[in-house]
N, C-alpha and C positions, 0 to 999 in steps of 0.2 A: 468578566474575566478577559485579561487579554493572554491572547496565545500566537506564539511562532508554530508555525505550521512549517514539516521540510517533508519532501519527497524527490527523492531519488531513481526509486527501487525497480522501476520501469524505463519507457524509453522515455519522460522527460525529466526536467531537473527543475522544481520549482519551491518557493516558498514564500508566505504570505503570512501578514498580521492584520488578526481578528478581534473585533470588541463583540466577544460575546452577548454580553449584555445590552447593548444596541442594537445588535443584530449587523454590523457594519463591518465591511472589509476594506481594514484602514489602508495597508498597501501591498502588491501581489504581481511576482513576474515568475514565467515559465517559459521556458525555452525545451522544444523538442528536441530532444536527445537519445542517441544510443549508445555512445561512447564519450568517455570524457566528463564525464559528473565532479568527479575528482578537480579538477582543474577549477571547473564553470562552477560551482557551489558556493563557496565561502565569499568570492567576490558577488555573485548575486543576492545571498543574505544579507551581505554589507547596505547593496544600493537597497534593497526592502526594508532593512531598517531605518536608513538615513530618509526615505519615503517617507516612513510611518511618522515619525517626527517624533520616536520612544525609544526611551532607551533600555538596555536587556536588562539590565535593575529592574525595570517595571513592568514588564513583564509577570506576568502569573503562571504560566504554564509552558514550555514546550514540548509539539506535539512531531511524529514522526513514522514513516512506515517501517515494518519491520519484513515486508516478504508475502507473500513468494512473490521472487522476482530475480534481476540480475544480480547474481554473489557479490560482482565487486560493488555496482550501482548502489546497493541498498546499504551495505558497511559502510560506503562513503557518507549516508544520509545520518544514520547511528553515530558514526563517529562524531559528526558533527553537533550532532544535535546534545548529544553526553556532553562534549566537551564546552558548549555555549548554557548548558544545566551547572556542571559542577563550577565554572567562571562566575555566573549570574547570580549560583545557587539557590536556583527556582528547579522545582521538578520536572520529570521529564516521560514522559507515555511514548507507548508504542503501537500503535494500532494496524493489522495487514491491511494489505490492498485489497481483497476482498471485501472485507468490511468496506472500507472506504468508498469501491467500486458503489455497491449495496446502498450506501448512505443514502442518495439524493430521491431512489425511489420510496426507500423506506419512511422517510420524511413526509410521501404524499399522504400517507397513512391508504394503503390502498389495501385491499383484502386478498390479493392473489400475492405467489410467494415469488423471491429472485434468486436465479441463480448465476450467482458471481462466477467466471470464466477465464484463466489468463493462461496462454498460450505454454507449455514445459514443452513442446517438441516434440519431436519423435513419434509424433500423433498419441500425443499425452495433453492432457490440461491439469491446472492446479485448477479445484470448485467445489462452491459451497453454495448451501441452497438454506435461505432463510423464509422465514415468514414476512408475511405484509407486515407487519408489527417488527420486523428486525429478531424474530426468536428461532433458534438454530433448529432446521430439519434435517438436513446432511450436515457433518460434520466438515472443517477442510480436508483432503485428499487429494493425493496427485494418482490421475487410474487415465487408462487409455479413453480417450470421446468417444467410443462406445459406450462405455459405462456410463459416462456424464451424461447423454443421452437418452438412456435407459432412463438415470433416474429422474428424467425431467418431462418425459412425455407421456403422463400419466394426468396432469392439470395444466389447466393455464397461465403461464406466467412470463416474466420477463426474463429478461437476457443482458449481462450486462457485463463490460470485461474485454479486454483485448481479443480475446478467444470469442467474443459472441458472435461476429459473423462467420467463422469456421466452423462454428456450430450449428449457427443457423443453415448453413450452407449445404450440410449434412444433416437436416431435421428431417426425420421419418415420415414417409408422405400420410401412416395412416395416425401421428399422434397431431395432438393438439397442438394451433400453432400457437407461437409465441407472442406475445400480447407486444412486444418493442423490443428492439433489441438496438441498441447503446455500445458501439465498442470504439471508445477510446483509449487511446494508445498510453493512458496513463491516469488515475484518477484525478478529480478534478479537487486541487489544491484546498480549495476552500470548506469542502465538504472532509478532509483529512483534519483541516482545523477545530472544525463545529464535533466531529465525533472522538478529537481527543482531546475536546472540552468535556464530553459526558462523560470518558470511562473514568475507571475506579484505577487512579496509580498505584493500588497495593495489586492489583488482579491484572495489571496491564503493561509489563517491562517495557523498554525499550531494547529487547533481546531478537536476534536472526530469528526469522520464522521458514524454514527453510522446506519443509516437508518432503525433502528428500536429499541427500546427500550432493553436493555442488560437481559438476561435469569436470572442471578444471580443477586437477588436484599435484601435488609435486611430486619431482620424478621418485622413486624408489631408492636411487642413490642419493637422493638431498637429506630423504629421509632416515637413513642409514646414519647418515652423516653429522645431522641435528640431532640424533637420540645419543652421541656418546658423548660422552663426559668431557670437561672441557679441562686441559691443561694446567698442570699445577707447576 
């Protein structure tokens, strides 16, 4: 299967083409970023597909993050990815950055569980805590790292996620410690690929995953404004 791979949703901006079936990562560029996705996206995709030497006809799959993450970050990755699906008219998946965080360990097949961590502020995380096998024990949640905490020092496991060394940083002196802890400022592009090659496109949109309502929202007069009727 070949698959476009896009992520946005974090601080960087990357995407990459995958031969699933080789097991090969034909071509792939990311660039750190926190602002400006918008801009740097479409021209990056361009040079990754001109890399790959395919064209979006051949294509089998595009894959893409949907959240938690930056509001505007992650809509710029969606849009894109919708808009290079209904163009190609190849389908198109949505998989979070949790998951994806998750991915590279879950692949060792290891028997302890991970729990995925991305920074929401405010001394809050978005996390989710899966099995060694990749099978859901906490659901996703956004709750203050206290909580996250609670529910993690009870076994041994890993840590992975933007959020992982704030958490670590704050790990209880009498719980178990953390078997590694992995926190990159974004998942790693290729493993977004490889797991929106596995899921199920009926069970897997390419919809916001937002799990809690966005910080920046329009004034109360815009919105006044938009809700009446429009001139006849």
């Amino acid at each position: 299967m070949l698959i476009l791979a896009i992520d946005t949703a974090l601080d960087a901006c990357s995407a990459a083409v995958l031969d699933t079936s080789t097991g090969k990562t034909i071509a792939l560029e990311s660039q750190a970023m926190q602002r400006g996705h918008a801009e740097a996206l479409m021209p990056l995709i361009g040079r990754v597909m001109k890399d790959s030497g395919i064209a979006f006809g051949a294509l089998d799959r595009i894959a893409v993050t949907t959240g938690p993450g930056s509001f505007t970050g992650l809509r710029v990755g969606l849009s894109a990815a919708r808009g290079i699906a209904l163009s190609a008219e190849k389908p198109v998946v949505g998989l979070t950055t949790l998951a994806a965080y998750a991915a590279p360990v879950v692949a060792e097949n290891g028997e302890h569980p991970i729990l995925s961590a991305i920074d929401a502020r405010h001394d809050h995380v978005y996390f989710q805590v899966v099995g060694g096998d990749g099978s859901p024990l906490i659901k996703p949640k956004v709750a203050p790292i206290a909580e996250a905490l609670e529910a993690a020092q009870h076994s041994a496991l890993h840590l992975v996620g933007n959020a992982a060394k704030l958490l670590a940083g704050r790990w209880p002196a009498d719980a178990v410690p953390a078997l590694s802890v992995d926190a990159q400022p974004a998942p790693d592009i290729i493993w977004v690929g490889w797991v929106g090659a596995a899921v199920d496109p009926e069970t897997a949109p390419p919809r916001p995953f937002y799990l809690r309502a966005p910080d920046a929202k329009p004034p109360k007069d815009q919105l006044q404004v938009s809700a009446q009727p429009a001139a006849t």
